[in-house]
N, C-alpha and C positions, 0 to 999 in steps of 0.2 A: 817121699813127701808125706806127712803127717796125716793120715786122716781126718778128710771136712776141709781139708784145703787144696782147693784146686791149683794146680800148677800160675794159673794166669790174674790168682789173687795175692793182691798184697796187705799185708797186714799194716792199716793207718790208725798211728797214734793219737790219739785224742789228752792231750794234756788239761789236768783241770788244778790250777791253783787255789782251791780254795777248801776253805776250813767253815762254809755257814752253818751247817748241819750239827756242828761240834761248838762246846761251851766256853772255849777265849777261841777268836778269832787271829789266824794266824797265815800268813803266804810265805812259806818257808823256800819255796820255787824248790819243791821236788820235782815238777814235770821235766823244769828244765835244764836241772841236775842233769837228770838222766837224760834229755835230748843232747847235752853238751859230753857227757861221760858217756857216749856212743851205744842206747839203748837200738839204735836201726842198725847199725853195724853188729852188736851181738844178734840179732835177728837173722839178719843176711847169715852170718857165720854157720848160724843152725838150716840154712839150705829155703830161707820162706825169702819172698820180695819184701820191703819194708820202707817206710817213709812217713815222717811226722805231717799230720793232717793239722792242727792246729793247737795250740794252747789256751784255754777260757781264764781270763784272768779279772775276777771280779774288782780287786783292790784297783786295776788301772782301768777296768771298764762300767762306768758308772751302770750303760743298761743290763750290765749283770749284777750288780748290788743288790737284789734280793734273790730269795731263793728259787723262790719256785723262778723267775728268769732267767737263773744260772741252769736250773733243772730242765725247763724249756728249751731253751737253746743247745742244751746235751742229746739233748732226744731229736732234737733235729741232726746235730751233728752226723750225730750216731747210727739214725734211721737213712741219711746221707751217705754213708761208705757202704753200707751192708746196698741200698738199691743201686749202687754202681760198681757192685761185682767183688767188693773185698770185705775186710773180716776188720774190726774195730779193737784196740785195743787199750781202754781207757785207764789212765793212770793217775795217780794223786789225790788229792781231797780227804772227803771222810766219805760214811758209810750212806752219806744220805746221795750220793751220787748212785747208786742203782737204780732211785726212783724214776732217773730221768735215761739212763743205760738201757733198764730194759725196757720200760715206754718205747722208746727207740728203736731197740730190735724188733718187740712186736709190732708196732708201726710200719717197718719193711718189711715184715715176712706175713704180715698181713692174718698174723693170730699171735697168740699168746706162749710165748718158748716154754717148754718144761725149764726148772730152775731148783738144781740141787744146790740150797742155802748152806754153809759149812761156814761156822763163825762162832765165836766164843759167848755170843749174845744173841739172843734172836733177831734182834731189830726188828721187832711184830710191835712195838708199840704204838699207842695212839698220844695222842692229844691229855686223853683223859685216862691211861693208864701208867701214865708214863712221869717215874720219880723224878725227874731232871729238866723234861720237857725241851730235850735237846732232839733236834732231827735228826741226828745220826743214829739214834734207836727206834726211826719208826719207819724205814725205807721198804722191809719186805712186806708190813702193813700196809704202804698205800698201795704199794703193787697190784695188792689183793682186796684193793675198793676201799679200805678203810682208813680214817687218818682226816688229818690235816688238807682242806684244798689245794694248798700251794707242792704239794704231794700227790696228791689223787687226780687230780683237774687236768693232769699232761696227759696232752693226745697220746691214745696205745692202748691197747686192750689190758686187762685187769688177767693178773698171774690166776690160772685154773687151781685151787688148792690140789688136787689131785693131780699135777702133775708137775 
C-alpha cells in the first residue's frame, strides 16, 4: 500500500470539464475520456480502492459558468472527500483549478498543505502582473492571498510561502 493511503481510503475522481482559467474556451470531455477509457480500473489494478466522485461541467451547467463558481464548488467538492476519509483526485481543466483544489484541502485538514509547485510557469500571477490576463497563470497566486477575488475569495486558508 502506497504511503499516505490507508488501506480503507479510496481515491474519488473529481472530473472538471472546463477550460475558464485559459484564453479560447473549450470542453473537450477529457474527464470523461478517461472515466470511459477505465481511469478507476487502472487505479484498482495498482492495489488502491477507486471510484468517480463527480464531473463539474460548466458548458452544461449554467450555475458553474463563471469562475470563481466553478472554483467554489471544486473546493467543496474536494474539501467533501478528504472529510469523509479518502484522497481526491482531480482531473481536467487548466491550471486555474488549484485555486479551488487546494482551498479545498486546506478547508478539510483545517490548515494550510505544504505545496511543492513543479510547472513550466509559475502561475504566481496577478491581475496586474500578468501579460494575457488569463487565470490559468494566476492560481499559486491567489493561493497565497494575492490576485483576483474570484481566486482569493474561496473558503481555505491562504498557502504559507514557507511551506
Amino acid at each position: 500500500m502506497p504511503r499516505g493511503t490507508a488501506p480503507h481510503q479510496t481515491i474519488q475522481c473529481i472530473g472538471v470539464d472546463s477550460t475558464l482559467g485559459a484564453p479560447e474556451l473549450a470542453h473537450g470531455g477529457g474527464p470523461q475520456g478517461l472515466r470511459l477509457a477505465g481511469l478507476t480500473a487502472a487505479i484498482r489494478r495498482g492495489g488502491l480502492a477507486a471510484a468517480w466522485r463527480t464531473i463539474l461541467e460548466p458548458g452544461r451547467s449554467p450555475e458553474l459558468a463563471s469562475l470563481d463558481r466553478l472554483l467554489r464548488a471544486l473546493a467543496d467538492v474536494t474539501a467533501a472527500v478528504i472529510a469523509g476519509g479518502d484522497r481526491p483526485l482531480i482531473v481536467g481543466g487548466d491550471h486555474s483549478l488549484a485555486a479551488g483544489s487546494w482551498r479545498g484541502i486546506g478547508r478539510a485538514l483545517g490548515l494550510a498543505p505544504g505545496l511543492l509547485w513543479i510547472d513550466a510557469h509559475l502561475d504566481a500571477h496577478t491581475p496586474l502582473s500578468s501579460p494575457s490576463g488569463n487565470a490559468h497563470g494566476m492560481p499559486l497566486a491567489a493561493l497565497l492571498g494575492e490576485g483576483a477575488p474570484a481566486m482569493t475569495a474561496i473558503p481555505g486558508p491562504d498557502l504559507d510561502p514557507q511551506r
